[in-house]
C-alpha positions as CSV (number, residue, x, y, z in Angstrom):
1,X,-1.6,-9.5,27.5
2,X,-2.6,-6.2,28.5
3,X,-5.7,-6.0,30.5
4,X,-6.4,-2.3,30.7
5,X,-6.1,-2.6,26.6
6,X,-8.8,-5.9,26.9
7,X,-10.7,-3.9,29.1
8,X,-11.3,-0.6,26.9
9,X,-11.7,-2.9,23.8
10,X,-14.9,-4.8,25.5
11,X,-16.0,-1.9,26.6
12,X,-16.2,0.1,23.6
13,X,-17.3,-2.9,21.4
14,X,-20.1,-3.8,23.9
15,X,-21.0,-0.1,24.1
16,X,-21.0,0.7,20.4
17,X,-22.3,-3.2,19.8
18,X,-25.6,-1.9,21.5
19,X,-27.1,-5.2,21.8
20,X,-29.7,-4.3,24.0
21,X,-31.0,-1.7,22.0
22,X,-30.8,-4.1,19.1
23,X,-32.7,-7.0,20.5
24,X,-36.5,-4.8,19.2
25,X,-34.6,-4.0,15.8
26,X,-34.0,-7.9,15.5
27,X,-37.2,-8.7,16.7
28,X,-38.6,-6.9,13.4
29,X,-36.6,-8.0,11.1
30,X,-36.9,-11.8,12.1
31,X,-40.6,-11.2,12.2
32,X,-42.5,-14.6,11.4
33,X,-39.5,-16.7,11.8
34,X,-39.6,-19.2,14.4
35,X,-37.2,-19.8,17.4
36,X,-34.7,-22.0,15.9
37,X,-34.2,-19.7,12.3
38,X,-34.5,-16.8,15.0
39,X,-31.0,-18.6,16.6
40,X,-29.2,-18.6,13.5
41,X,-29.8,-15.0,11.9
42,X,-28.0,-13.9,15.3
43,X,-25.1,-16.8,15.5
44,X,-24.3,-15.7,12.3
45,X,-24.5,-12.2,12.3
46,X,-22.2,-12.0,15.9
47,X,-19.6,-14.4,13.7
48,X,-19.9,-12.3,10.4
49,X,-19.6,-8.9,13.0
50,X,-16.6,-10.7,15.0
51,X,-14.6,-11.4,11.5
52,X,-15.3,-8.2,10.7
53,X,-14.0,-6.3,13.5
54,X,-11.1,-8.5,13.5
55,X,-10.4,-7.7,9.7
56,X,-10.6,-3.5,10.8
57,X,-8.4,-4.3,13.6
58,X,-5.7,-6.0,12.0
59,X,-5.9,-4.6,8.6
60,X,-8.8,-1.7,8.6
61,X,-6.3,1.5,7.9
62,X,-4.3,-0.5,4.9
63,X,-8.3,-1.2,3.5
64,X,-9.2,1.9,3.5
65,X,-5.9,3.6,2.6
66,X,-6.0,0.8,-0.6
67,X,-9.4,1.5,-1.8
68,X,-9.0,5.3,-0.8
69,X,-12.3,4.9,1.6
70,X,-12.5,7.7,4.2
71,X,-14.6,6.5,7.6
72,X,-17.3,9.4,6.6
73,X,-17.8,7.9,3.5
74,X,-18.4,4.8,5.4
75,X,-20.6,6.6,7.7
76,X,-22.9,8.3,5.2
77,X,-23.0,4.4,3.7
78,X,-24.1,2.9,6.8
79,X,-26.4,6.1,7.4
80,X,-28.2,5.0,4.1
81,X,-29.0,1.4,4.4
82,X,-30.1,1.5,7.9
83,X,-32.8,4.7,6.6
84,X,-33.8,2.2,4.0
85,X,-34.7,-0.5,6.2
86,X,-36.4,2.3,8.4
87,X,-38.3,3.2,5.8
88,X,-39.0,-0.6,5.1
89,X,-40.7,-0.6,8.8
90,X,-42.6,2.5,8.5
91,X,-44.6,1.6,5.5
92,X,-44.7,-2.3,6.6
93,X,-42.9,-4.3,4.2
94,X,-41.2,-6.1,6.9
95,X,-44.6,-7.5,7.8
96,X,-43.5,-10.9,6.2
97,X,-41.2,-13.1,7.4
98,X,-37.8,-11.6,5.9
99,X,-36.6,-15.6,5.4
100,X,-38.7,-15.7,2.2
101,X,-37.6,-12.8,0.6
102,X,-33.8,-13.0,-1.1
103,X,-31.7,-11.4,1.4
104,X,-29.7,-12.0,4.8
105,X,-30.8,-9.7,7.4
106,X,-27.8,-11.2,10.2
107,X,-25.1,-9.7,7.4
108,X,-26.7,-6.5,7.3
109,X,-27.8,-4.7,8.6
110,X,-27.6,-7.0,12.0
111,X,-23.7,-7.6,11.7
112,X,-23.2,-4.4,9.6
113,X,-24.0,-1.8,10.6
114,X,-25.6,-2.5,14.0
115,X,-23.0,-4.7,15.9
116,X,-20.4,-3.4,13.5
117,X,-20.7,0.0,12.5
118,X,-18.5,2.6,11.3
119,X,-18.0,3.8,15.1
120,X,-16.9,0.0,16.3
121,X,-14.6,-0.2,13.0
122,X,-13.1,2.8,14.0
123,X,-12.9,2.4,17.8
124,X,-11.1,-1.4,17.3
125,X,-8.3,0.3,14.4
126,X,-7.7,2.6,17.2
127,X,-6.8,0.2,20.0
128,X,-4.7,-1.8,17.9
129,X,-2.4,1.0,17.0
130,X,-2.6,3.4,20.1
131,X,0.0,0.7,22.1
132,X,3.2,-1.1,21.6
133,X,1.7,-4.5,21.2
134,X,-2.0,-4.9,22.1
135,X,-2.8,-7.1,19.2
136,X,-4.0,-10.4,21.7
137,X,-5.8,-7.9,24.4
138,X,-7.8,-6.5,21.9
139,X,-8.9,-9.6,19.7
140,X,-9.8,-11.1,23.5
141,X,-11.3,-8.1,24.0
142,X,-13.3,-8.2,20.5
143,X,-14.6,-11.9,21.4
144,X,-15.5,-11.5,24.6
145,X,-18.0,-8.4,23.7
146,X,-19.5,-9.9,21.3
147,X,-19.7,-13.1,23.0
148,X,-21.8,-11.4,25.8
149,X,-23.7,-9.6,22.9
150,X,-24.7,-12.4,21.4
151,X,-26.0,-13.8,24.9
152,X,-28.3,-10.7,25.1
153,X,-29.6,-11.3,21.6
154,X,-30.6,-14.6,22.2
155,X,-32.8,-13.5,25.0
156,X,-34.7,-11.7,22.3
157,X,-37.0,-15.5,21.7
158,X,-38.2,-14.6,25.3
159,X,-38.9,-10.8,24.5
160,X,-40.9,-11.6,21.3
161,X,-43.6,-14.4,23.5
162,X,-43.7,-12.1,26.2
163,X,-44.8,-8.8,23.6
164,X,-47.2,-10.9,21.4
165,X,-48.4,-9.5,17.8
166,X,-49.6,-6.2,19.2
167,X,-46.2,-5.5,20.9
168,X,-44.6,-6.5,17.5
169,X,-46.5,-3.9,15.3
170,X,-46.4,-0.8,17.6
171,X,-42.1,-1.4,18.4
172,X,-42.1,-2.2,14.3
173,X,-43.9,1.9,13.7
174,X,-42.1,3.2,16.4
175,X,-38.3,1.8,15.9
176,X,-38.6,2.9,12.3
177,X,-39.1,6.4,13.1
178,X,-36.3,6.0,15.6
179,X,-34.0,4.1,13.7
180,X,-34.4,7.1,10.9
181,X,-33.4,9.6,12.8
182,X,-30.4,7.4,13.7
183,X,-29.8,6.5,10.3
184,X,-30.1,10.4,9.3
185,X,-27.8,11.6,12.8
186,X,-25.1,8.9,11.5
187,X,-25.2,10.4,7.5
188,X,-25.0,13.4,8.7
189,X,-22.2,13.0,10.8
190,X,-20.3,11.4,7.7
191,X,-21.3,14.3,5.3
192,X,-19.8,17.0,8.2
193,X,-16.7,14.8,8.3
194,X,-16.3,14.6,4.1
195,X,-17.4,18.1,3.7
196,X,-16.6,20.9,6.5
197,X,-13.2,19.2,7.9
């Protein structure tokens, strides 16, 4: 196994993962839900974002190549969905508990395209084929990032008592805004890359 391979793969997984700066984006989108359903949105979006990650790594270029999918298009993708849900959050539809309505916020966009975005998809492809034989160090290094990531999001039960309602609906106003202009910065990025390179 080789560790300085292990190492940049946590690294940039935990980095791009961003689960700290998820945990308020979570705490919206699980709005109303209680502790326990809270739980399992993020076990299973860290185990839908780990077999994902693991599917790039091992065969993410062959994907691609196969269904002739550039990563901008898959930026501009991701850059859309999370500017829906944005919008979602600014005009307050995700005032209800998201469990009721007929969707699964922990596959996206928790596991795709927050833990596993187009820069994470990218980043793990690029491990596994920049050295001679680092498939082990960079699955080990895939696990362990998101293992700690998903230690972080489970913190977010405390979070949410300690903000109370209030909390809830000025982080709901202000995250979309943010999370637009993040959506928009990411699109944009993928239009640059489809277009002008």
């Amino acid at each position: 196994m080789d560790t300085s391979v292990l190492i940049k793969t946590f690294v940039a997984v935990f980095v791009l993962a961003d689960a700290i700066g998820n945990i308020p984006i979570l705490l919206v989108l699980t709005k109303g839900m209680e502790a326990q359903q809270r739980n399992k949105v993020i076990d299973k979006a860290i185990l839908v974002a780990i077999a994902v990650l693991l599917l790039f790594a091992c065969a993410g270029k062959f994907i691609l190549s196969y269904l002739d999918v550039s990563m901008a298009s898959l930026r501009v993708a991701g850059g859309l969905l999370l500017l829906l849900i944005a919008l979602q959050m600014l005009q307050g539809e995700l005032d209800t508990p998201v469990i009721d309505k007929e969707r699964d916020v922990a596959i996206t966009p928790l596991a795709l395209p927050l833990l596993a975005g187009p820069g994470t998809l990218t980043s793990v492809m690029l491990l596994m084929s920049e050295s001679p034989s680092p498939h082990i160090s960079v699955v080990v290094g895939i696990i362990a990032a998101m293992f700690v990531s998903w230690l972080i999001l489970r913190q977010a039960n405390f979070i949410d008592n300690w903000i109370g309602a209030e909390g809830e609906v000025i982080i709901t106003q202000l995250l979309g805004f943010l999370l637009a202009a993040l959506a928009v910065e990411i699109g944009s990025t993928g239009i640059r890359e489809l277009f002008l390179s």
